[in-house]
VEXMAR-633948 format. One record per residue (C-alpha): residue in one letter; x, y, z. Coordinates in steps of 0.001 Angstrom, whole numbers, padded with zeros to 6 digits, always signed. Example, Ala and Ser with C-alpha at 12.3 -4.5 7.8 and 13.67 -1.06 7.14 Angstrom:
A+012300-004500+007800;S+013670-001060+007140;
//
This chain:
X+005802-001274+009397;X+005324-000421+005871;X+005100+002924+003806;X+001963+004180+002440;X+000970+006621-000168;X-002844+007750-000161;X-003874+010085-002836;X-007644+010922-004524;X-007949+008821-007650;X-009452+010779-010387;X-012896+008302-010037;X-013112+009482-006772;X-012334+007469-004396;X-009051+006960-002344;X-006475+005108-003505;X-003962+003819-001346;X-000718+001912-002010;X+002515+000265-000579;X+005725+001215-002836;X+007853-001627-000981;X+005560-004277-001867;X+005120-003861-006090;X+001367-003755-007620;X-000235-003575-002985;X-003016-001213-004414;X-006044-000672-002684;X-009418+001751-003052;X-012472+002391-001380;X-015030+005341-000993;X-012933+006851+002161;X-009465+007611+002818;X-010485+005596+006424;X-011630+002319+004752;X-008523+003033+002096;X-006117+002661+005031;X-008121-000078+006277;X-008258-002003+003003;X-004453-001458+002439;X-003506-002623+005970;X-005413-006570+004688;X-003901-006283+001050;X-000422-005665+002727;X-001009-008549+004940;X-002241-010723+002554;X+000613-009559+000189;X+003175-010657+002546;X+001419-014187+003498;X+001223-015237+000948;X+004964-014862-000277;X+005582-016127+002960;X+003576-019476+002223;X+005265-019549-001500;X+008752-019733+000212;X+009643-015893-001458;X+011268-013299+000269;X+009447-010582+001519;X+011249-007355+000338;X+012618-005109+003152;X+010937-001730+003799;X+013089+001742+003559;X+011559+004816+004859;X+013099+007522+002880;X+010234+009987+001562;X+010288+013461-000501;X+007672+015607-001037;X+008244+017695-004005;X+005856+020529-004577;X+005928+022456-007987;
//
């Protein structure tokens, strides 16, 4: 399992990204195909560290949403 942010990028569409797994950014029109699209980069993301013999960084659930 793996942490996602999904926020409205100022072009419009959604962008969607995985803060345990530097530069896993995905967009598309809809925050549904975002999640969609992040859920392959994340996969891919981790493949292919996995195939370059890297490790895969651990995931830590620890969120805070500050409002101000």
């Amino acid at each position: 399992m793996r942490q996602v942010i999904i926020y409205p990028g100022e072009d419009g569409y959604w962008v969607a990204e995985c803060p345990s797994l530097p530069g896993c950014i995905s967009q598309a029109e809809t925050k549904h195909d975002a999640i969609y699209n992040i859920r392959e980069a994340i996969n891919g993301y981790i493949t292919t560290l996995k195939e370059d013999g890297l490790p895969v960084p651990e995931e830590h659930f620890e969120t805070l949403v500050l409002a101000v």
